[in-house]
N, C-alpha and C positions, 0 to 999 in steps of 0.2 A: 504493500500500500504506500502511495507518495505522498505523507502529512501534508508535506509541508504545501502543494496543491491544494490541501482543502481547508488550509488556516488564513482569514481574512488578512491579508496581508497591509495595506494601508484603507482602514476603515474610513469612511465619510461620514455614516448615522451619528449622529446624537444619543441616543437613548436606546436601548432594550429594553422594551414593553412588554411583559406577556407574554413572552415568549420573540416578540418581534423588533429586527430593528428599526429604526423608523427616523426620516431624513426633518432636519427644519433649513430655514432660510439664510441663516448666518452659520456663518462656521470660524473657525481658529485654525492655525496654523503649528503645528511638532515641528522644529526644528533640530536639527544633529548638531550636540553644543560642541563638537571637536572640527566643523569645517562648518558651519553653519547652511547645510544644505535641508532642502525639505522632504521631512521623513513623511508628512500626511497634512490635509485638509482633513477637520475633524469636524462635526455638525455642533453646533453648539447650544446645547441644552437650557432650557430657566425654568419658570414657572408653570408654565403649562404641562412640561413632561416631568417634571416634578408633581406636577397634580395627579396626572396619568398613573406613572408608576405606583404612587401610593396605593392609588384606586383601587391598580392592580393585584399589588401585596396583599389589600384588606381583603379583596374577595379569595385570593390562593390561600390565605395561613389557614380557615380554621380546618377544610381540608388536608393540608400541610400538617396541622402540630396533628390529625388525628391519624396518619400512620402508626404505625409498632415502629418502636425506637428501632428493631433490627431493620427493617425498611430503608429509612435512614440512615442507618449507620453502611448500609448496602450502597446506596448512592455516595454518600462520601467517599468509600474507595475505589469507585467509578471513576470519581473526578482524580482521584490519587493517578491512577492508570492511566488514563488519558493523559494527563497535566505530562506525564514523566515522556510518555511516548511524543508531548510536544515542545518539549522542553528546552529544546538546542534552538529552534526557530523564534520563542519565545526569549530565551537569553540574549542572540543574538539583536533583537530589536530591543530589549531594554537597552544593549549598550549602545547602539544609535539613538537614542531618544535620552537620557539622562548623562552619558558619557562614561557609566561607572565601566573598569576592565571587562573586556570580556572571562576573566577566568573570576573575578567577583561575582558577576551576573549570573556565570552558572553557578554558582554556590548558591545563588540566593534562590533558584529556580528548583534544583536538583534536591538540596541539602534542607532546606528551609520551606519554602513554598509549598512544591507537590504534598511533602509528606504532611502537611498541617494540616491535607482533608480527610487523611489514614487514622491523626492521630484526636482529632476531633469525632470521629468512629468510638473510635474506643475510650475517651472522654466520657461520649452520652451512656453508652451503656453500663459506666460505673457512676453514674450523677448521681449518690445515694440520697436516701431521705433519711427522718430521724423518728425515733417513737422516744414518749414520753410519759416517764410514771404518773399517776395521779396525788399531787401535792395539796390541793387545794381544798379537797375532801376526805374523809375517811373512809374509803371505799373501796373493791376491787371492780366494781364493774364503769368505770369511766377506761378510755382508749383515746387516746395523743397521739395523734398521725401528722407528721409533716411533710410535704413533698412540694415537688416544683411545678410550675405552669410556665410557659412561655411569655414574653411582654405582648407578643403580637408584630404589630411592625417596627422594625427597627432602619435609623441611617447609619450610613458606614463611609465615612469622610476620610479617604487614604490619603500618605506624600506620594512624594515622588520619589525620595532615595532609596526606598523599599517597593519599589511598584506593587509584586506580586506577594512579596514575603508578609509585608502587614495586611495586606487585604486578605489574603488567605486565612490567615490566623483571624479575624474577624470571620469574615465572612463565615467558613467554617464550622465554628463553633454557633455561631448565630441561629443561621439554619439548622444545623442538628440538633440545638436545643425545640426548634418546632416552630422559630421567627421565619416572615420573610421580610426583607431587606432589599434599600435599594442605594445602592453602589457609587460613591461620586468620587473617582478617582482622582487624580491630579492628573493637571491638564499637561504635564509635562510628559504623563507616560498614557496616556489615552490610548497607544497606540498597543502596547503591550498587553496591556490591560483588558480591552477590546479580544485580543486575541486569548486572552484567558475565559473571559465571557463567554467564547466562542464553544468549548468544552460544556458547558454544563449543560445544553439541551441534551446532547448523546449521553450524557450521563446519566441522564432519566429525572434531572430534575425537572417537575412541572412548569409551567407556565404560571411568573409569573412568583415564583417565590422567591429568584435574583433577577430583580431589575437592575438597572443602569441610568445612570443620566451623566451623560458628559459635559463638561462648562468648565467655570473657573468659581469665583467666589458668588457671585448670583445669585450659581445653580444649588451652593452649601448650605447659603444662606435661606433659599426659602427650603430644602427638606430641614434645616432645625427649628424652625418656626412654621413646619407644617402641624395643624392639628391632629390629620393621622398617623404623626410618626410617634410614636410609643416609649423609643430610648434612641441614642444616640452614642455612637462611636469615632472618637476623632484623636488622628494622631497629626500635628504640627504647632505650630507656633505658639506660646504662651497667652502673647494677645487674643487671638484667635481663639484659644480653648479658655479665656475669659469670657469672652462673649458669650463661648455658646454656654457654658455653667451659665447662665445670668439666663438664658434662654430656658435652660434645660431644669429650673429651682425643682419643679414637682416630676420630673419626668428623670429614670434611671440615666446615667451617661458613664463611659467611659473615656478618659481624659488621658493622654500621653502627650506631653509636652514638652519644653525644653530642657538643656541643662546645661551642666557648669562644668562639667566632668574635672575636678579635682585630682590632681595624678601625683601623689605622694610618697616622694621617696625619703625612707629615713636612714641612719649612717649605717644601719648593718644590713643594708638591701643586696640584695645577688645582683650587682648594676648592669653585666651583660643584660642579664633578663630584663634588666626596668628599661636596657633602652631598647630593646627588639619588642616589649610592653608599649614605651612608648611613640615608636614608629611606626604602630599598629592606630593607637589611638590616636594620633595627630594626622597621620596619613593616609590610613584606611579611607576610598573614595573619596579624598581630594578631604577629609575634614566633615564631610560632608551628613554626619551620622549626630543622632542625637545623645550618644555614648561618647562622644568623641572626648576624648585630651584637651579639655578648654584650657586649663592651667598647670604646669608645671610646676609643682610648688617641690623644690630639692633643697634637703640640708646643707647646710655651708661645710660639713666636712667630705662629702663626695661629690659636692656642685662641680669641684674643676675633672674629676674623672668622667661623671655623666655627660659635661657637658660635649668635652674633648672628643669620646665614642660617640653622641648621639647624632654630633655635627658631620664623623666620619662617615656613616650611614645613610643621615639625609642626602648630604651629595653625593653616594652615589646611585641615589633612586634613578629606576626609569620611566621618565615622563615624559608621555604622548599622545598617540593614535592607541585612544580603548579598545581599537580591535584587531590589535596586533597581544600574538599569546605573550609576549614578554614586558608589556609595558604593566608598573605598578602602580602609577597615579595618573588620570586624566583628567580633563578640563573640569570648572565648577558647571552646573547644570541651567544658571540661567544668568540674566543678568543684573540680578538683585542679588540675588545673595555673592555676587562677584563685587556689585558697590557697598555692601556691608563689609565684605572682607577688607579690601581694599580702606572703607573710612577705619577701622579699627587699628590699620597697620600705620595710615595715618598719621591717626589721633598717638600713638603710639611713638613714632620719629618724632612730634610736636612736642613730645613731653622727654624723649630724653634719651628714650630704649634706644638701643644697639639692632640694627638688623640686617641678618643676613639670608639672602636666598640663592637657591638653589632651582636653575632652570630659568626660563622667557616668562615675560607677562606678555601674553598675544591673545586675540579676541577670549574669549572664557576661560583660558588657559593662567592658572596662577601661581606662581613658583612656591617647589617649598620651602617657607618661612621660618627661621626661630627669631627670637627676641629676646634680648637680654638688658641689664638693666632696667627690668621693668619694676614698676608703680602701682601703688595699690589703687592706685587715681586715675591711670588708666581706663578706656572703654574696654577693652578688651582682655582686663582682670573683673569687670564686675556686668558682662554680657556674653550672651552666646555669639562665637563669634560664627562657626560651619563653614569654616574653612581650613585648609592646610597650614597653618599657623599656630606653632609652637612657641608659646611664652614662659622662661624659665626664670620662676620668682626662688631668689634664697630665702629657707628658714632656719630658723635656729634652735626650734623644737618641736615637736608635735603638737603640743598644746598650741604651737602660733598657727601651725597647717591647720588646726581643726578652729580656729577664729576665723581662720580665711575662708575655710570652705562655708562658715556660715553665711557670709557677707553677702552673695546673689540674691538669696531667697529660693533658690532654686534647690530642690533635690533630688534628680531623676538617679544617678550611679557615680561611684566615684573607685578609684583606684587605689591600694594602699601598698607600700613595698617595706618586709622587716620578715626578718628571720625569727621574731620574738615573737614567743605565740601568744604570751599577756599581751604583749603592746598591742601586736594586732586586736584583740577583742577588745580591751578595752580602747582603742584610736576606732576603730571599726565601730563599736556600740556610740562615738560619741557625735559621729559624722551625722548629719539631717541629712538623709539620701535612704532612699528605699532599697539601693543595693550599695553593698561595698565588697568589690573583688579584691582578696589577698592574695596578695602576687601573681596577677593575673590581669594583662591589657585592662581597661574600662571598654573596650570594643566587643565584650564577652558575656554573652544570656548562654541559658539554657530552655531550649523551647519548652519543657515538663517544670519550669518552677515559673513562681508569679514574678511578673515583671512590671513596675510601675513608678514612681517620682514623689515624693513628699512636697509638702509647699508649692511650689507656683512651678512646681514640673508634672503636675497632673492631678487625677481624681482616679481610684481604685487600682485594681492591678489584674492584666491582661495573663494571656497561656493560658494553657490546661484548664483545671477545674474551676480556678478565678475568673474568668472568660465567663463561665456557665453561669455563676455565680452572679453576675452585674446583669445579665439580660436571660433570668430567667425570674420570677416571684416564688417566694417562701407561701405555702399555704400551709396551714392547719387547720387540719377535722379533729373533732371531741364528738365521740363516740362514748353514750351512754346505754349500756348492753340492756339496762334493766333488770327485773327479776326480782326474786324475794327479800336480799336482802337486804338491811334498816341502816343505816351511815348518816352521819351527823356534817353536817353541813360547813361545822365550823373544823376550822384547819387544827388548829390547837385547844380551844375550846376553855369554858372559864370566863369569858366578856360577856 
C-alpha cells in the first residue's frame, strides 16, 4: 500500500465537521521557517465553524460516552496503528512547517505521539472508582459508590513546538474518557496536524467526536467562550492561559503554560553531565520548548569549569537545514518569538552581559547564545525567553538558587545538579515548580507520570491518569439496601 498517496498532503479546509472537511473564504498561509517557502494555503476557520463543530460534538458524545470502555479503548489502538504506519510523512512535514530537526520530529511522532493513543487505551480501562464505608450512620445497609462521567464536550487548544505530541496526549485521553472534542491547533502546524486528522475516520472513530477548526486566535477565542464547550484544554503562553482561567471560572480547564526553567548547578555536580544537561535544555529545538534552560544559575566554585566545557560544545553545534539527518539546531518557528529573543538579548548587551554566539543570525535563523555577566534586572533572568539563549548567573549557594528561582512566579520544571542526596531533597522540596529533575536535563517528562506548572505556569496536571482526572466528573450514588434492621441516625450520638 502507498501511505503516503492517501495522506492529504497540503490541506486547504478549515475545519473537520462531522466527519467532513469543509472549505471557507479566507484562508492563511504555512510557511517553511528554514527558506521561507510555502508549505500550504490553509482555510481559515472562526465562529461559525466553531458553532458547527460544537453542534456536532453535542449530538456525537452521548452516543460516544455510551460505548463499552473496551470499544474504545479498540479504536485508540486503531489510531496507535495507523498514526505509526504514517508517521515518516507526518515527521517529515512537521519539520517543514515548524523547523524542528528532522531526527527531533521523529521522536516526537514515533516515540511520543502515536503511542499516546495505545496508552490512553489502557488508561480508560484502569480509570478506577472508589466505594465508601458508611460514616455518617450507624448502619450496615447504606452503599458509597463513586465513579466517573464524562464532561461532555471539551476544547483542545495545541502549540506549535509539539504539533502532534501535545495534541495526542489531549486528544486521547479526552475521547477515551467518553468526550468529544474539537481540535484548534496552531496555525503554525495546521499542516501536520491536518494530516493526523486525516487517521481517525479509518480508525472507526464516529462522526463527529474529533472535530477540527483551523484559525489563529479568533478561532481559540470563540471555542473558550463557547456555551457548548464543557472544559477546556490549553497549552501556551501564560497571558493566554490567563484569559482563558478568567473565561473558564465554572467550567473544568487544563492549563500548561510557561516557564523559567531554573538549571542549577551546585559545587559537587558531575559537570560533564550538567553540561550535555544543559545543551539539551538550552538547545533542544532552537530553545524553543516550555522545559527549556531559561536560567543558568552555576556556583562560583565550578562556574569557570562549566562555563569553559559548555562554551566548547555550543560551538560546535550543527546548525541548519532541519532536514538534513545531521543538523542539531534549526531556525526559530516564527517571527515573534525571533523579536522576543532577539529584544531579551538586547535588553541584555544594554545592561552589561557579555555575549557570545555561535552561528549567523539570517531570516529565522538565530545563533546559539550564552550570556554572561548577567543581572538579576535583566529581561531575560525574570521572562521566558524560547529561545537558544543560555544565561549563566553565579551563585554562591543554594539557598541564593532557590530565591532566584522564586523570582518569575512561574513554576512549570526546573533542573537541579548535586551528588548529595539530602541536598537534592531538601533544594528539590524547596523549589515552587511542579517538577524538579535530579541530574537530569529540564528537557525530560515521563509520559506515565503527571506533568504540570505551579503559579502562573499553569492549572492541574496532564499524562496518564491526571489527564482522566481534569475532564472526566466524580459522581457518587448512596445506596440504601433497606431491610429490617433499626440504626440511629446520629453518627456519635448523645446531642
Amino acid at each position: 500500500m502507498n501511505v503516503q498517496s492517501e495522506i492529504r498532503v497540503a490541506p486547504t479546509q478549515a475545519a473537520l465537521i462531522d466527519g467532513k472537511w469543509c472549505d471557507t473564504a479566507e484562508s492563511f498561509e504555512v510557511r517553511n521557517p528554514h527558506d521561507g517557502s510555502l508549505v500550504a494555503e490553509v482555510g481559515l476557520g472562526g465562529q461559525s465553524e466553531v458553532d458547527a463543530a460544537v453542534a456536532a460534538a453535542r449530538a456525537a458524545q452521548p452516543a460516544w460516552a455510551a460505548l463499552s470502555v473496551i470499544e474504545r479503548a479498540q479504536i485508540m489502538r486503531r489510531i496507535h496503528q495507523i498514526f505509526l504506519e504514517r508517521a515518516e510523512p507526518i515527521a517529515q512535514k512537521i519539520t517543514q512547517e515548524i523547523g524542528k530537526t528532522i531526527t527531533d520530529a521523529r521522536e516526537e511522532v514515533f516515540e511520543y505521539s502515536a503511542p499516546s493513543w495505545a496508552k490512553s487505551a489502557e488508561e480508560i480501562l484502569r480509570h478506577r472508582g472508589l466505594s465508601f464505608p458508611s460514616t455518617q450512620e450507624r448502619t450496615t445497609n447504606k452503599r458509597l459508590v463513586m465513579n466517573h462521567r464524562p464532561l461532555g464536550v471539551v476544547a483542545a487548544i495545541t502549540p506549535y513546538n509539539f504539533p502532534t505530541d501535545i495534541s495526542s496526549i489531549a486528544l486521547a485521553h479526552i475521547v477515551a474518557a467518553g468526550n468529544c472534542v474539537i481540535w484548534k491547533p496552531s496555525e503554525y502546524a495546521a499542516v501536520s496536524c491536518a494530516m493526523l486528522a486525516d487517521v481517525f475516520k479509518e480508525a472507526g472513530v464516529p462522526d463527529g467526536v474529533i472535530n477540527v477548526v483551523q484559525g489563529k486566535g479568533e478561532a481559540g477565542a470563540a471555542l473558550v467562550n463557547h456555551k457548548g464547550v464543557d472544559g477546556v484544554f490549553f497549552t501556551g503562553s501564560t497571558a493566554t492561559g490567563r484569559k482563558i482561567a478568567e473565561a473558564c471560572a465554572l467550567r473544568p480547564h487544563l492549563l500548561e503554560l510557561g516557564g523559567d526553567g531554573p538549571f542549577i548547578i551546585l559545587p559537587d555536580a558531575d559537570i560533564d553531565a550538567a553540561v550535555d544537561g544543559a545543551m539539551n535544555g538550552c538547545f533542544y529545538y532552537s530553545g524553543q520548548v516550555c522545559t527549556s534552560a531559561e536560567r543558568l544559575l552555576v556556583h562560583e566554585a565550578v562556574y569557570d569549569e562549566f562555563l569553559e566545557k559548555f562554551r566548547a560544545k555550543a560551538a560546535a553545534l550543527k546548525i541548519g537545514d532541519p532536514m538534513a539527518e545531521d543538523t542539531e539546531m534549526g531556525p526559530l518557528c516564527n517571527a515573534d518569538t525571533l523579536a522576543r529573543v532577539k529584544r531579551h538579548v538586547d535588553d541584555a548587551r544594554a545592561k552589561g552581559a557579555t555575549i557570545e554566539q555561535f552561528g549567523k543570525e539570517e531570516g529565522l535563523y538565530f545563533p546559539a547564545t550564552i550570556l554572561t555577566d548577567v543581572t538579576l534586572d535583566m529581561e531575560i533572568m525574570q521572562e521566558e525567553t524560547f529561545g537558544p539563549v543560555a544565561p549563566i548567573y553565579k551563585i554562591r549557594s543554594a539557598e541564593e538558587a532557590i530565591d532566584i528561582a522564586h523570582m518569575s512566579g512561574l513554576g512549570l520544571i526546573a533542573s537541579l545538579w548535586t551528588q548529595d542526596l539530602a541536598t537534592a531533597w531538601r533544594v528539590g522540596e524547596a523549589l515552587p515548580h511542579g517538577s524538579v529533575n535530579i541530574n537530569e536535563t529540564s528537557n525530560y517528562w515521563d509520559q506515565l507520570a503527571p506533568f504540570g506548572g505551579a503559579g502562573q505556569s499553569g492549572v492541574g496536571r496532564e499524562l496518564s491518569q491526571w489527564f482522566l482526572e481534569t475532564f472526566t466528573e466524580k459522581k457518587l450514588l448512596v445506596f440504601d439496601l433497606g431491610g429490617a434492621q433499626r440504626y440511629d441516625r446520629r453518627a456519635e450520638g448523645g446531642w
